[in-house]
N, C-alpha and C positions, 0 to 999 in steps of 0.2 A: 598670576596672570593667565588669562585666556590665550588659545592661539591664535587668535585675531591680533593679542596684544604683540604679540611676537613676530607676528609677518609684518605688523604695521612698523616696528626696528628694523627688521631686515631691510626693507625697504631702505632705511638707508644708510645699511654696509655692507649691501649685496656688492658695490663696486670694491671695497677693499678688500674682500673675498676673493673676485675676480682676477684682480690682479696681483694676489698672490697666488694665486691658480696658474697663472699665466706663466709668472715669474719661476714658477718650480720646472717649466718645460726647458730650463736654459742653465747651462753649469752654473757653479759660482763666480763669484770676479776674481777671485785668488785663483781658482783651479787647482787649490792643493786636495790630495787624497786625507779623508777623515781618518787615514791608518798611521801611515808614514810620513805625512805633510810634504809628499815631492809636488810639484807641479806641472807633471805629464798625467794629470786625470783626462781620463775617455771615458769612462763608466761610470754605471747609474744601476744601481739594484732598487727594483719599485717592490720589492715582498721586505726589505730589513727597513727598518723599527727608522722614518726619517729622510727615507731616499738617500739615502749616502751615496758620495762618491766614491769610487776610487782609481787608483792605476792599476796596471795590467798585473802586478804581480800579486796586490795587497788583494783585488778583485778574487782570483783564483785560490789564494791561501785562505780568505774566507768564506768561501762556499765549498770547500772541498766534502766536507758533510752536508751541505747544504745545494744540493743540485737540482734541485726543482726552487731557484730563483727566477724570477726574471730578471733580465740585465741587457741594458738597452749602450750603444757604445754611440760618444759625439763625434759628430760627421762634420763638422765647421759649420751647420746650419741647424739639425736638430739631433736629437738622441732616436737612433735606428737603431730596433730592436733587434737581439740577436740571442744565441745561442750561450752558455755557458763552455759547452763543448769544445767552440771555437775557439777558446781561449786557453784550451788545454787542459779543459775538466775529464777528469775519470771518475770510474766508480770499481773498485777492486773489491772480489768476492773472498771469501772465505778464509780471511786472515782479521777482520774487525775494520775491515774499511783501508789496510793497512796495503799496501802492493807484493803481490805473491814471489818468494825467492827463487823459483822457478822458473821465472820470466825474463831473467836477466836484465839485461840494459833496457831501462824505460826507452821511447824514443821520444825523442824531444820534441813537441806543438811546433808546429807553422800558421803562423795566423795567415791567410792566405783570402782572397775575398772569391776567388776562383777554382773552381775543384778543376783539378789533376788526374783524378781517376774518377773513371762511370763505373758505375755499381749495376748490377746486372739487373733484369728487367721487373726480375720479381721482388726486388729489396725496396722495404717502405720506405717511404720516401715523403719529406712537409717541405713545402715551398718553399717556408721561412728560413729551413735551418740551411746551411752552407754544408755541401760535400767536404769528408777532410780525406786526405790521399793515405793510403794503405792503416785506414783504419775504420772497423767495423762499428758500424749506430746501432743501436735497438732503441725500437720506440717502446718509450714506459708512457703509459697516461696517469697522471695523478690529478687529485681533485681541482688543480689549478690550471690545468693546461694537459699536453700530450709534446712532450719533447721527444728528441732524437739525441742518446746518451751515448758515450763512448764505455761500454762495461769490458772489463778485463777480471777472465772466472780463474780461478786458480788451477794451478798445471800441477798440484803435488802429488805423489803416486794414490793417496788416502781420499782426494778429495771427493766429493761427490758430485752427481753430474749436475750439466751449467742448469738445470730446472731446477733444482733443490737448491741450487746455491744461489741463486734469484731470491725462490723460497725465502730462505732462511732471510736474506736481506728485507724483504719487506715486499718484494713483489713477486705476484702471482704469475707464472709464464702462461702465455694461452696456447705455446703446445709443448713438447717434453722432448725431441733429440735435439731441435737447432732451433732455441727459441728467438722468435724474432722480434713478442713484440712483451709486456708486459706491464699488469696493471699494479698499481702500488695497493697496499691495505685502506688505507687511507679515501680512497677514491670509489673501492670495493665496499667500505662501509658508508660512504656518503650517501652510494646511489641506494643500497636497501632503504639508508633513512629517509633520503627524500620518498622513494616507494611506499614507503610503510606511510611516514606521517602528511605528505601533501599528495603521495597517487603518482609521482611523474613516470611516464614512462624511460624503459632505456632508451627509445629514440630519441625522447624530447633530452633524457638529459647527456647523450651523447653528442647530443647535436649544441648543445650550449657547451658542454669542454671543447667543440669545433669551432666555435664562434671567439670564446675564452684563447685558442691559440692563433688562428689568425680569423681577424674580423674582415679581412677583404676577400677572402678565399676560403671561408669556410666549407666546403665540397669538396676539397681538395685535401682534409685530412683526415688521416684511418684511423678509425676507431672499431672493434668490438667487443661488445661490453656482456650483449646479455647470455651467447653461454656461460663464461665466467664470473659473472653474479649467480649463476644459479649454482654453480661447484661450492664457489664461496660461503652460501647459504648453505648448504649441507653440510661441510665443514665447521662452521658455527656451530650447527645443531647439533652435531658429534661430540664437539666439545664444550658444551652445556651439559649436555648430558654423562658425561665421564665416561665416554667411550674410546677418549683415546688409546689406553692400556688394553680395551677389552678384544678379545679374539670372536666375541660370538656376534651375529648379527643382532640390534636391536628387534624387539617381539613387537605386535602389533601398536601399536597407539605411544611406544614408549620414549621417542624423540617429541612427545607432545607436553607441555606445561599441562597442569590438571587443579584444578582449583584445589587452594588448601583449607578451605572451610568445610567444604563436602565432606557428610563421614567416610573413613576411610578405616575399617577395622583393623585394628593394628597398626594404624600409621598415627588419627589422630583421635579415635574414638576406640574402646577398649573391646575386647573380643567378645562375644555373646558368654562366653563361661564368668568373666569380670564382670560383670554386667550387675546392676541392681535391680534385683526380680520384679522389682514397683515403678519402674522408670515404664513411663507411657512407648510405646511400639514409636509412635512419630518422631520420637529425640533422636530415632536414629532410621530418617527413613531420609532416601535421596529424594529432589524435588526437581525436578525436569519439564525445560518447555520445548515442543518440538515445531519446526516452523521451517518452509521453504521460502527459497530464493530465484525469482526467473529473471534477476539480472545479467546473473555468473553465466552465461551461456559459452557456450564452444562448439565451436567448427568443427567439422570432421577435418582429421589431419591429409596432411598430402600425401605422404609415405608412412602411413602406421607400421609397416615391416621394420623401419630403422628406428623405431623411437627406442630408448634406453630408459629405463625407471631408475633413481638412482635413491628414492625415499620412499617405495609403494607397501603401504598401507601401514609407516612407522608414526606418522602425526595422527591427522585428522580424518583424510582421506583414506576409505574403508580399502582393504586388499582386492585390485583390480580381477583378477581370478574368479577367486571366490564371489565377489559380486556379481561378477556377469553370468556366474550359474545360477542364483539364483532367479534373477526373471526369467531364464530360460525353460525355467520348471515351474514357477508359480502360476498358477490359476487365479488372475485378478479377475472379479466375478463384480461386477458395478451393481451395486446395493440401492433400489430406493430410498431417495431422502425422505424422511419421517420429519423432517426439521424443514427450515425455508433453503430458499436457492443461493445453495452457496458456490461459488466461481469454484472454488478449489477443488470440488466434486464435479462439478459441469464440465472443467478439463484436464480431468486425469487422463485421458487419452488422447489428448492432442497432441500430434507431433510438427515439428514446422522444417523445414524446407534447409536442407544444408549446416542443421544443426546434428551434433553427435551429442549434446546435452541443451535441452532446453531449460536449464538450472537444478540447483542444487539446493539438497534438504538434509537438516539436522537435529540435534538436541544440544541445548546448554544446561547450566546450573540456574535455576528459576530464582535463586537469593543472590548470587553476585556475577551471572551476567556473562561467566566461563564459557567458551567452547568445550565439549567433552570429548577428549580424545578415540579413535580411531570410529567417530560413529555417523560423519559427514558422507552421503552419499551423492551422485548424479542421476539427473532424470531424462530417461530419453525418451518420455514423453513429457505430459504432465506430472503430479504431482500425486502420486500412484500410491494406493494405500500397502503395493507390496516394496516400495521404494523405502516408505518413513519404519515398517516392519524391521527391515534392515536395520535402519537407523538406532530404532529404539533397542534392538536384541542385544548391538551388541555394547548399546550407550551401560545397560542395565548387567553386564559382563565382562565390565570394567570397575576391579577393586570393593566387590559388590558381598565379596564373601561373608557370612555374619547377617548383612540387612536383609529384612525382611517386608520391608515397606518401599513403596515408592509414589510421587507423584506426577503425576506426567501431566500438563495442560498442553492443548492442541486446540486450532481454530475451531475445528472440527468436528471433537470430541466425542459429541454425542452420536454422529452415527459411524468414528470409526474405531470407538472399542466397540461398537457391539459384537462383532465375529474377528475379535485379536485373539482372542484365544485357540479357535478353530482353527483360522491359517495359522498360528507357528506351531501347532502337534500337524496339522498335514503338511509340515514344510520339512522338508531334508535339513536346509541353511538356518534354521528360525531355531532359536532354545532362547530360555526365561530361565536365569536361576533357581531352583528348588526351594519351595515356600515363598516365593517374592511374590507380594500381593501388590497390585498396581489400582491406584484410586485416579479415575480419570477426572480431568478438571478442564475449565475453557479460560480463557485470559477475560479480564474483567472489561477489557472496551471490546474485543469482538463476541461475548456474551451476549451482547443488548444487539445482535442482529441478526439472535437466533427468536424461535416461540419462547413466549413467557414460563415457560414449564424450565426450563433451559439452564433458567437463573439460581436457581437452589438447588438445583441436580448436581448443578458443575462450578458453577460460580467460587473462589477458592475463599471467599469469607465467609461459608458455609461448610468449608474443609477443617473438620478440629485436627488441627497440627500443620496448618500449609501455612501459618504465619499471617505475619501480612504483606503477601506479595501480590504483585498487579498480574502474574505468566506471559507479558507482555515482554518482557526484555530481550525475547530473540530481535523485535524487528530493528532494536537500536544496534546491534550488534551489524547486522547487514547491512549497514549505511555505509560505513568504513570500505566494505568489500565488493559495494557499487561503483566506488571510486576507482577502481583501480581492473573492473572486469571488462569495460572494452577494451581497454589494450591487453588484455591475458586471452580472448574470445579465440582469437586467431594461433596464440601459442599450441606447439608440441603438445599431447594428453599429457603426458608426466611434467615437464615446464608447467603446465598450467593448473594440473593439482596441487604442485610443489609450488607455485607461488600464491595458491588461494591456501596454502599450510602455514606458510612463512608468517602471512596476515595471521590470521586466525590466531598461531603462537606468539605474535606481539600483541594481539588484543588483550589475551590472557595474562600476559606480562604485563600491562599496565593495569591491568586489574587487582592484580598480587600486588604491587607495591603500592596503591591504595587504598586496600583492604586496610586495615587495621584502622587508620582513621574513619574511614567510611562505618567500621564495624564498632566505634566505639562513640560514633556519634546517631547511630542506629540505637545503640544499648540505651544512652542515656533518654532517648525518646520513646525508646519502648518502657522503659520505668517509670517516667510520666504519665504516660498514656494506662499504664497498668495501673496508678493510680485512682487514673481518672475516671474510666473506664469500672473501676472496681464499685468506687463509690456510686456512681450512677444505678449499678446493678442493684447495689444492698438498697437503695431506696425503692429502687420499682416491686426486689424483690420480698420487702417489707410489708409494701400494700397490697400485693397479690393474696388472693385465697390461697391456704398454703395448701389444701387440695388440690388446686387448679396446677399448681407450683411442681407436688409429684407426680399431677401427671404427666406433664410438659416434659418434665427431670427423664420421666420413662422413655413418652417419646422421642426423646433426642437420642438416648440411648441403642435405641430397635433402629432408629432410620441409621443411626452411622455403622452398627452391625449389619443391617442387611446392603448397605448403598451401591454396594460393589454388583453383588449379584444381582439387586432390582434398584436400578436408579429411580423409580418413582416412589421409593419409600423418602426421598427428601421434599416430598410435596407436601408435608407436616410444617415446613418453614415458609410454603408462602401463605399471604395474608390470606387468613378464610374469614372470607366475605359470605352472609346467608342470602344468595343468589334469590330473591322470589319472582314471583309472574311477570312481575314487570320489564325486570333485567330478563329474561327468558324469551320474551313475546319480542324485546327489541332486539336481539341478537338476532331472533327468525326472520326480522324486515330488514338488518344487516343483510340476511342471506337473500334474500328478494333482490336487494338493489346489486347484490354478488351477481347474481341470476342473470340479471337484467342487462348489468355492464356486457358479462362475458359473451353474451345472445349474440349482443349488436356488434360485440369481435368478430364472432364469428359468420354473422350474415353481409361482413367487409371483404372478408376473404374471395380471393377467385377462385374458379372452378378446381384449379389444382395448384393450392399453395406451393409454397417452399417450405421442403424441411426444416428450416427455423419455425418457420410461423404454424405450423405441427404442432413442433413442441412447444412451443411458448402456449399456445391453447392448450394441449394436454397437462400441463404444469398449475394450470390455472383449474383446471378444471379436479386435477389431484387437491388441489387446496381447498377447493369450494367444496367437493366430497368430502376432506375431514372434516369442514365446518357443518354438513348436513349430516354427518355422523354423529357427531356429537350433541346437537342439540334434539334429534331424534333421543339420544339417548335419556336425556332429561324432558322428554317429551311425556313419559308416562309419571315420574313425578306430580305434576303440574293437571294430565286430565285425566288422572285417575287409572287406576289399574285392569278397568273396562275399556277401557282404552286399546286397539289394533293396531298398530303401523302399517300394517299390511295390505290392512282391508281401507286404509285411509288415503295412501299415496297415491296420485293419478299424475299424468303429465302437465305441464303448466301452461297457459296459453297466454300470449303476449299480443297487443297492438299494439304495431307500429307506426310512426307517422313518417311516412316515406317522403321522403324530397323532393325526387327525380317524378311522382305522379303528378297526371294533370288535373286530377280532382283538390278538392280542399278539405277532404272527409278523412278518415283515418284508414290505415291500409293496414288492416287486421290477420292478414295470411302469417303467418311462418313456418308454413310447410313449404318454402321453396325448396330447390333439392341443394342439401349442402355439398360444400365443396370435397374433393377424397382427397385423400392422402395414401399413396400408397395403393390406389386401385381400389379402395374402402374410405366408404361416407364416414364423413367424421360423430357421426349419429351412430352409426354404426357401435362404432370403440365402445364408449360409455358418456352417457351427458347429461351427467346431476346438473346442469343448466334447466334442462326438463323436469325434475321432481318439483313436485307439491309438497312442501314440507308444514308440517301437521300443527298450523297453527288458527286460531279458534274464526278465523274467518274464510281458509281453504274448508274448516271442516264444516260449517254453516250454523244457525243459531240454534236450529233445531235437535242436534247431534250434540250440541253444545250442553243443551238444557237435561238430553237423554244422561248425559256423562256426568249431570251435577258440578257444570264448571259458568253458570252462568255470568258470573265476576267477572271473568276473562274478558267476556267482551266488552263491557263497559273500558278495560286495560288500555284494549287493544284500539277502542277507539279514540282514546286520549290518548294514544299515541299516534297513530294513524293520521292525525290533526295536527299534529305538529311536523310528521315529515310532511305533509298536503305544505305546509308554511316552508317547511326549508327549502323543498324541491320549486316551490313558487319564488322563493327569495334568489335561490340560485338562477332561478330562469331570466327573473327581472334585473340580478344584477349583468347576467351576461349579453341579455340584450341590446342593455342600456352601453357594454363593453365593447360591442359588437358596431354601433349606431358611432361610438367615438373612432373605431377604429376606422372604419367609412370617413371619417370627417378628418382624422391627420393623418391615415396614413394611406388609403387606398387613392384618395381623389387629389391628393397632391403630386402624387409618384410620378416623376419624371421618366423614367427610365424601369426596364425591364427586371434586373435586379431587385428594382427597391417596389416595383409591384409585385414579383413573385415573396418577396419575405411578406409585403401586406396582404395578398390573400391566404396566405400560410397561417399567417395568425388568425385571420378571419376565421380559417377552415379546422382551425384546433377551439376558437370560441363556439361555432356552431355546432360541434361534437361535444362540447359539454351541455350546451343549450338542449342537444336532442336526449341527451342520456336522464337528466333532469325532469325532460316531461316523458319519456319512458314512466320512470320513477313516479310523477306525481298521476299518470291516469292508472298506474299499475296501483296507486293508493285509492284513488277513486272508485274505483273498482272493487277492493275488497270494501270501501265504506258501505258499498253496495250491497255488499254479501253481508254484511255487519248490522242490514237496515238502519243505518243513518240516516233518515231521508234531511233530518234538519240541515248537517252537512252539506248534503249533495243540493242542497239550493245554496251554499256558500261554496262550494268550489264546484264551478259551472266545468261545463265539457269544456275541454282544452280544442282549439279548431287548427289549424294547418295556416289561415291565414291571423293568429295572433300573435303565430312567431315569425312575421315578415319583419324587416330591417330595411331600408334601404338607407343611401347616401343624404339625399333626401330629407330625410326624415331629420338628418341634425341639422339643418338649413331650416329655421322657421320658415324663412321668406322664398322657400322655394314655389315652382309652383305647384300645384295639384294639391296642396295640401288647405285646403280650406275647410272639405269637409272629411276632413280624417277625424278619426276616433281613437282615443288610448283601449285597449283589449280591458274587460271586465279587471283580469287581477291584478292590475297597476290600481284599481281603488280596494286595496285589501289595505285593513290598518297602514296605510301611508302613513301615520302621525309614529305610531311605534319605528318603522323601519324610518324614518329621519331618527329618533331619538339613537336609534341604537348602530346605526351605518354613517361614520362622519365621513365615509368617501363618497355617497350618495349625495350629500350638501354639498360636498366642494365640486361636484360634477353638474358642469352647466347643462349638458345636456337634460338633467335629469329636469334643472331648473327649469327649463325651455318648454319643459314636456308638461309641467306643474302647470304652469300661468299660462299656456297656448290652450287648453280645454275651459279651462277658468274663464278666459275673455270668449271664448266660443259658445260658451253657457250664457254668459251675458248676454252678447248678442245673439243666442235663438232666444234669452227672455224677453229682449225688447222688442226684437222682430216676431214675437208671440202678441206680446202685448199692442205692438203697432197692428199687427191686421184684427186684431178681437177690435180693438179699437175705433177702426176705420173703416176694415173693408166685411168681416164677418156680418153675418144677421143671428138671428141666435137661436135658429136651429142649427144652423153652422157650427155656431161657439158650444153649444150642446154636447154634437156629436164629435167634435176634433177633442174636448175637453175627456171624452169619457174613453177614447181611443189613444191617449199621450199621458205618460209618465216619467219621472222623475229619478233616473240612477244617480241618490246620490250626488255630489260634487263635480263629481267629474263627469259624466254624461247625459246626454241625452239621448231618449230612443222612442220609437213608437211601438205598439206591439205587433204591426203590422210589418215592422223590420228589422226587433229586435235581435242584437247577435251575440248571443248564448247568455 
């Protein structure tokens, strides 16, 4: 059955439900005790197995080990909840629950509904329970409630004192000469669990055993919990680890669970002397991913003079000390990125405002997912490559003795092992075990948002011996530890490393008891796949020339020996492609339209930007540099070794088509004075925006033909032709975008709001519309140098008034539009751009724009033919005949007013 099926039943016996529901709020009709069978029952226990009843005596005999019941007593009206105490429950220490000889004459309960003695000001105190007369309560809280107990410790000369004799019973005192209040184990363990596995806070779950003991007055009872969860916790971890017996203090990292797969010389992998001389380096190499965290943030405390460490630097969390000498000496030196822009280098040195850690960074086990012990650091800025330093020295100085191998993947990889080696020899706190060779690697989904070079460098399926792992598993680790870090933010420095420890060592714990299925259902895919994989090999490596075969066998061999030291010996595994003139001449019109975007960046800028918008151009212009480095470099390739860079580079000159002018001509200047930064033109710095890069229509036809590269230019202009197409296609579709958004969204717009989003979009369509004809007169232009003349009567000059739009214009029927004209390059293969643009057909506008010149044609044909007809003579018809031509479809023009 579905659970449809099942609520549609209930429906109806949701009443006889009810009224046993109902029915249980009221004694029974006998009123006999379920012990004794008398007939004075007043009692109700809602924790035993049935709600039983009983009387006052059977009540007390059975819960005398059981004192965290509830038991509610009948009032003639309903069951008023109440105390066990009241009824004359105790709890006797240190005889087995048995009453101390000691103590002489018990004294006898008075059930009493009115207390007789006030208890002094300081003594806890719950609404619910009833004062009893000359006898002392302690509040215990257990997972069910927070009662007020009558405890009686033992008086004999041997015994020990009332803390330890709590202790021993099951609850924890929260202070040590006159304890007053105490938490049971029970309650102690609930809250870590709920911690660990749902995130709750101690308030939230203090505040529910508040609710749990009284629901009308919850604020009115005392509860605290989280110093004593956090003793509790240490204690735990003392004795997991078999420290009870021990005298010495635990050493670095060694209250921390440690993955048991990892090799471990001597523990689960055999000593380098045992070792079999032919066994590959990698069988016995650690595999490590390191990754920060800027959830885990903390506060700066409020009295760091009184904080107490009670686990510093025994888990996760590195020795507070010694950490903080380290930044205090390191020389963090910020490295040009050689790679793209990545956030995690952008703000290494950000600090934010009333933080003492803006999060935290570590290393795991890159095959099952472990935190590694004592190698978790804090950041008190960003994410600082002397921060993860730490991290890794002394991830890789844990259990390490024997291996000589390791793998480390990092977001980042590529540019921050370049100088690991340098900071940890100039570091006092930085050592690397002797002989440990470390192979750096990037995790497989942030790989692909580095340069293509990137991928076979670091990438771990080009790592012989990294398995097949993703180096990805730090960030699932960190999920768990988001959960539970704003309510730690504000915790004590030691509370708050000590409970991001706690986590950590129960991640690792359910990972161990895991493991083995996880590991044997890994195995049996990996022998599949070994199969499969094997066989695919033997046939490719069947057909191959077995020549071509040793030399490959070679190369693999040189790139994994040298990779460490020259990471561009892995540039053997990507695909080599034989790049010719073609591929070469269109990366250089890449670089043009690179050129061209970043200009019009920078001629937006005012007179003195912000330092953001600084660098975000310098960034840009770092990137457009490497791409004109590089194609330079294959420049001589291609025009031959007579070929000068030197003598060939001039600066670039661009027209623009300025908006804000009142002419309709092009506004060709860019020598305005650009904007400074810093008291210095941004011209100044450097601005590969400006270079001529050396391609066969900068260098001209004639230089072309001196160089024996005359092919080029026929390349160049078959290409040339097609960006003239693109940058045309782009223009006409965003006009056409431009003309709709006039027609739903500007000229509807009710309101201020929804007119600023319509011109916002307008203003973002018209900045691709201008970048576009940038590009196509920046084409027309070298067709020019190219002598195309054929060309350049197919893509006519671009004017200033063919990129008008107005409102208008989607309105057929508006007025003024009678004798409008479509701009020449709306009749450029029209027939192809329908065939291949279906948002083009579904756009009425576009429709509108087709059939309004069509009927305009018509009628100047008939209204041609009606005055030849009528009113001309024929010297007339002569001379208008021989002065009027025919564009085409779509227009008409005279030559005495053609426009372009």
């Amino acid at each position: 059955q579905s659970p449809n099926d099942y609520l549609q039943e209930w429906k109806f016996r949701m009443n006889d439900y009810l009224r046993i529901l109902h029915e249980q709020e009221a004694p029974p009709e006998d009123k006999k005790c379920c012990v004794c069978g008398s007939k004075s029952t007043v009692y109700r226990c809602y924790n035993c197995l049935g709600d039983p009843v009983f009387c006052l005596k059977c009540c007390r005999n059975e819960h005398w080990r059981l004192p965290f019941h509830k038991i509610a007593k009948w009032n003639g009206g309903f069951f008023e909840e109440m105390s066990l105490t009241k009824i004359g429950m105790e709890i006797y220490l240190g005889h087995q629950g048995m009453p101390c000889p000691a103590l002489g004459d018990i004294h006898e309960w008075e059930d009493t509904d009115e207390p007789i003695y006030q208890l002094a000001e300081d003594f806890p105190t719950i609404v619910e329970l009833p004062f009893l007369n000359r006898k002392q309560c302690i509040t215990v809280v257990d997972k069910s409630r927070v009662y007020s107990i009558m405890i009686r410790f033992c008086q004999c000369l041997n015994a020990c004192t009332p803390d330890k004799q709590l202790f021993k019973m099951g609850m924890f005192p929260a202070s040590f000469t006159r304890p007053k209040t105490a938490f049971t184990f029970l309650v102690l363990d609930g809250f870590a669990l709920d911690n660990l596995e749902c995130g709750t806070s101690a308030m939230n779950y203090y505040n529910k055993l508040r609710r749990m003991t009284s629901s009308i007055s919850p604020h009115l009872v005392p509860v605290q919990l989280m110093r004593v969860a956090w003793q509790w916790r240490q204690l735990k971890l003392l004795k997991w680890n078999g420290f009870t017996y021990e005298s010495r203090r635990p050493t670095p990292g060694e209250l921390a669970l440690f993955c048991p797969a990892c090799p471990q010389p001597g523990i689960n992998t055999p000593l380098p002397a045992d070792r079999n001389p032919h066994d590959p380096s990698w069988l016995y190499a650690r595999s490590l991913v390191m990754d920060g965290n800027f959830k885990a943030e903390h506060l700066y405390p409020t009295h760091p003079e009184d904080e107490v460490w009670l686990t510093d630097g025994q888990c996760f969390m590195v020795s507070k000390d010694q950490y903080k000498a380290h930044p205090a000496v390191a020389n963090d030196v910020v490295q040009p990125s050689e790679c793209n822009n990545h956030r995690a280098i952008n703000q290494a040195n950000v600090s934010r405002h009333k933080l003492e850690a803006t999060g935290i960074g570590g290393c795991a086990c890159a095959h099952h997912g472990c935190f590694m012990p004592h190698s978790v650091v804090d950041f008190q800025k960003g994410e600082r490559q002397m921060n993860m330093d730490y991290a890794l020295c002394h991830t890789l100085s844990h259990h390490t003795d024997g291996l000589s191998q390791a793998f480390t993947f990092y977001d980042i990889n590529c540019q921050y092992n370049k100088h690991f080696w340098r900071r940890v020899n100039k570091s006092l706190h930085l050592s690397i075990p002797s002989g440990m060779e470390i192979i750096p690697g990037i995790g497989l989904w942030h790989v692909h948002g580095h340069q293509d070079k990137c991928y076979v460098r670091y990438a771990s399926t080009f790592n012989t011996g990294a398995t097949r792992i993703d180096g990805e598993i730090m960030e699932t680790l960190w999920a768990p530890l988001n959960i539970i870090s704003p309510a730690a933010r504000g915790m004590s420095t030691p509370h708050w490393q000590e409970c991001l420890n706690y986590q950590m060592n129960d991640s690792n714990f359910m990972k161990m008891i895991r493991m083995s299925g996880f590991l044997c259902q890994k195995y049996k895919e990996a022998i599949k796949g070994v199969a499969e994989s094997a066989a695919a090999f033997d046939k490719l490596n069947e057909t191959a020339d077995p020549n071509m075969v040793t030399t490959w066998q070679e190369q693999d061999r040189n790139a994994h020996s040298c990779r460490v030291a020259d990471p561009s010996a892995m540039d053997i595994f990507e695909v080599q492609l034989k790049r010719g003139a073609a591929t070469w001449i269109a990366s250089g019109i890449t670089i043009e339209e690179m050129q061209i975007a970043l200009t019009m960046d920078i001629r937006k800028l005012s007179r003195h930007p912000m330092e953001t918008q600084t660098l975000d151009i310098c960034r840009h212009r770092t990137k457009l540099q490497s791409r004109i480095d590089e194609f330079t470099i294959v420049a001589a390739t291609h025009l031959g070794e007579s070929f000068d860079i030197d003598e060939e580079i001039r600066d670039i000159r661009l027209d623009f088509i300025d908006d804000d002018s009142e002419d309709d001509g092009i506004d060709g200047s860019d020598t305005e004075s650009e904007p400074e930064a810093h008291g210095h033109q941004l011209r100044d710095l450097f601005y590969p925006e400006k270079i001529m890069i050396p391609l066969p229509s900068n260098i001209g036809v004639a230089r072309c033909a001196e160089l024996g590269v005359e092919h080029l230019l026929g390349q160049e202009i078959a290409l040339r032709e097609g960006q003239a197409n693109d940058a045309l296609q782009a223009i006409r579709m965003h006009l056409v975008d431009k003309a709709v958004l006039f027609h739903t969204a500007v000229r509807p717009a009710k309101s201020q709001a929804k007119s600023t989003r319509a011109w916002t979009q307008v203003h973002s369509v018209e900045k691709v519309i201008r970048l576009n004809t940038m590009i196509y007169m920046k084409c027309r232009a070298q067709l020019g140098h190219l002598e195309a003349h054929g060309l350049l009567n197919k893509y006519l000059r671009m004017e200033k008034c063919h990129l008008k739009t107005t409102a208008a214009m989607a309105d057929p029927n508006a007025q003024g539009q009678r004798n409008a004209t479509l701009p020449w390059f709306w009749s450029l293969d029209i027939q192809g751009d329908s065939v291949s643009s279906d948002w083009i057909n579904k756009c009425m506008y576009f429709q509108s724009e087709y059939f309004e010149p069509r009927l305009k044609t018509q009628q100047f044909t008939g209204f041609i033919g009606f005055t030849r007809k009528h009113y001309a003579t024929d010297g007339q018809k002569n001379s208008y005949s021989s002065n009027t031509k025919w564009v085409g479809p779509w227009s008409f023009s005279s030559s005495k007013q053609a426009c372009g």
